[in-house]
N, C-alpha and C positions, 0 to 999 in steps of 0.2 A: 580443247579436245585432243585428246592422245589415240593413236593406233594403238593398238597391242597384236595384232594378227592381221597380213601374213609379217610385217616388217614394224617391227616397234619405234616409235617416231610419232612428233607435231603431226596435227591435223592442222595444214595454213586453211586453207580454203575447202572447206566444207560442201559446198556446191561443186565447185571445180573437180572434186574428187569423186563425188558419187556421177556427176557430168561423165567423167573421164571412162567409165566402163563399159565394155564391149555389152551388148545386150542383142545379139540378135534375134529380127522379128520371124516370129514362124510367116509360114504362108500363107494361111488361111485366119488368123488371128493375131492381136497387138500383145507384145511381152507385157506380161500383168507382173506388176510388182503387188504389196501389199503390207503394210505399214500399221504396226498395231505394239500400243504399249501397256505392260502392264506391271502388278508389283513383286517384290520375292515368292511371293503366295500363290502368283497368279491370278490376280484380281485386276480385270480389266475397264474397272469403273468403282466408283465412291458416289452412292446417291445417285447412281444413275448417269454418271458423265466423267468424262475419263480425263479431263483439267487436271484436275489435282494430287492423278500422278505425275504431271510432266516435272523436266527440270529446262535452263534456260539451251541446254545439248539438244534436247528431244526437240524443244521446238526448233532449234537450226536445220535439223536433220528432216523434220517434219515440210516445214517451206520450205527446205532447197528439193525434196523427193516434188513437192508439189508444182515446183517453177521447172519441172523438167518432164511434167507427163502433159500429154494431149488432153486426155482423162481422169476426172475425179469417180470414180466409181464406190459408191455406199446405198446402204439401207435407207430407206426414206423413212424407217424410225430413228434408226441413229441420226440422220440429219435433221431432224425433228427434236431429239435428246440434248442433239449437242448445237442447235439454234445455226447449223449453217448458213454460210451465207455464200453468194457467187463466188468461184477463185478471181484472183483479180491478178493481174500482170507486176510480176516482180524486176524491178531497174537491173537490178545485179544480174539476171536469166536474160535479158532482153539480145545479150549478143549471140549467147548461146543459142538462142530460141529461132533468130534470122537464121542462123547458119543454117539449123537442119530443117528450116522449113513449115515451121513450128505458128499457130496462129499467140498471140498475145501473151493469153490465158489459159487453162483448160478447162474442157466444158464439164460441169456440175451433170454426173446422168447417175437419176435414180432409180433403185430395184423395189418395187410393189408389187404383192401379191395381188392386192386388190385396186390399187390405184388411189386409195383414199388420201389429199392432203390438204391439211387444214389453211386458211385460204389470209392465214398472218405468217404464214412463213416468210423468213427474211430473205431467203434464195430466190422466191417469185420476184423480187424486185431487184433492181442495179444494174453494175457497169456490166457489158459480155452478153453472150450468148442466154438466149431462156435455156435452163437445167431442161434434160431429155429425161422424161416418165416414161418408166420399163415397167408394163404390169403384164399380170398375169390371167386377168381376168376381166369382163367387159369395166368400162369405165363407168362411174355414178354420174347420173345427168349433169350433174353441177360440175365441171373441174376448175381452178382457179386460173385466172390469165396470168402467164407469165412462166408457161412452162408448155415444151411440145411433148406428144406422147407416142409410145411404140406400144402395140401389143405385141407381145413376144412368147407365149405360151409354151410349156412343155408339156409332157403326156401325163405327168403327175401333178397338175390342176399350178404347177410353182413357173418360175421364168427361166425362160429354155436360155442357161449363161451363155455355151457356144453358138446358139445364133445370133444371142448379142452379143459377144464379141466379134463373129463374123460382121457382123452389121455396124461395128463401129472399125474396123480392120476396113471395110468397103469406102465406108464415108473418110478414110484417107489418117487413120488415127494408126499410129508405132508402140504408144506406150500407155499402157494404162496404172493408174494407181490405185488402188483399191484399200478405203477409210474404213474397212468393217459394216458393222458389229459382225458378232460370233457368225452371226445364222448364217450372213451371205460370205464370210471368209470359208465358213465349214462346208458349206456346199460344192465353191472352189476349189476346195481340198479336193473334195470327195469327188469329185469331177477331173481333177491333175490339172487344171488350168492356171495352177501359181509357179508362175516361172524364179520369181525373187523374192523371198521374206526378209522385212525388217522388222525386229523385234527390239524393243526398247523394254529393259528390266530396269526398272523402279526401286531407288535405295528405301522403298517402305513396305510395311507388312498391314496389310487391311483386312482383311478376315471377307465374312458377309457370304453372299451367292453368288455374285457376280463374276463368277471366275469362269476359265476355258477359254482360249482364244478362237475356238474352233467352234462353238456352241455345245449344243445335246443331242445332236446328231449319233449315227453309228459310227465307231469306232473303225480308222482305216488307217490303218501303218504301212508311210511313205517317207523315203529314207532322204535324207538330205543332206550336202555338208555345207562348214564354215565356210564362208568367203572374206568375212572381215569382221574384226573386234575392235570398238572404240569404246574409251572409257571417258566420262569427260569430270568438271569440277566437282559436281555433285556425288560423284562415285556410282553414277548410272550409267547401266553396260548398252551398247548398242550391239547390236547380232547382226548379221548379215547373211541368211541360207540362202544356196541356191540349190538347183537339180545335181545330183552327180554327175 
């Protein structure tokens, strides 16, 4: 991995370095990062899952962002898409993780509009914490074991994100990471609740519908600059925005 912005140079430690940055947490909610890769075209899935644009940079980039949040924050389709499973505790995060206080792992919490999830998901089972169901609406009689649940409602029938942030900021969480899809990074958007973007650009071109990183949402221009540019073997770019 190579920098190229602010200072051009070796990336040694990859974790070390995205570790190394100042993030302070607001008051009332955990700094939300949010991590989402896609190809020159802007296509943030192939067939529905987004593997095969990664390179072996993206996934370094991908587990050291995840061995350093409290929070796994995604869509309970995309986790469903992309066959998640519990985050599990990384050897290399383990020092960094005591230091600041930090439990193991982070906990798997999903956003549902309606609560529905089919009851072979591989995140219901394993090592950690049950994944935390965020819906928006009453729950269906059946829910699977192996997962707690929040209702969390906004006034537009969808999931009120700043009270669940608030409510993962309460329960003692600094950092959230936030896995997509479109609809829940777009909402975020559109809401100002993403304090840090990582974007991973893809040395391929895929065509198809699957593009936007933001969804199909209404259009909302919010300004952001560089914080960091890696390039790594593959000639895939990692971006780094934050707030002004």
């Amino acid at each position: 991995m190579h920098q190229l912005v602010p200072e051009p140079g070796p990336v040694l430690d990859v974790l070390a370095s995205l570790a190394d940055d100042n993030r302070p947490v607001p008051a009332h909610r955990p700094w939300v990062m949010a991590n989402m890769v896609m190809s020159i075209d802007g296509a943030f899935a192939v067939d529905g899952r987004s593997g095969a644009l990664g390179t072996p940079g993206d996934r370094t980039v991908f587990h050291s962002l995840r061995a350093l949040a409290d929070v796994i924050l995604v869509g309970a389709g995309t986790a469903r898409d992309e066959h998640y499973r519990r985050p599990v505790a990384a050897a290399d995060a383990a020092a960094i993780r005591s230091e600041r206080g930090q439990e193991p792992a982070a906990r798997l919490v999903l956003v549902s509009r309606r609560g529905l999830i089919p009851d072979d998901q591989p995140f219901l089972t394993g090592d950690g914490p049950d994944p935390l169901l965020v819906h928006a609406q009453p729950l269906p009689a059946v829910v699977p074991a192996g997962v707690d649940t929040l209702e969390c409602p906004d006034a537009a029938g969808g999931v009120d994100l700043p009270g669940l942030l608030g409510h993962l900021r309460s329960d003692g969480a600094q950092l959230v990471l936030c896995e997509g899809g479109p609809g829940l990074l777009g909402e975020l958007h559109r809401q100002d609740l993403v304090d840090e973007l990582f974007v991973t650009v893809s040395p391929r071109l895929v065509g198809g519908r699957s593009v936007g990183l933001l969804g199909s949402g209404p259009a909302l221009l919010r300004a952001r600059r560089l914080h960091r540019l890696w390039r790594d073997e593959k000639d895939a770019l990692f971006s780094t925005y934050r707030r002004p």
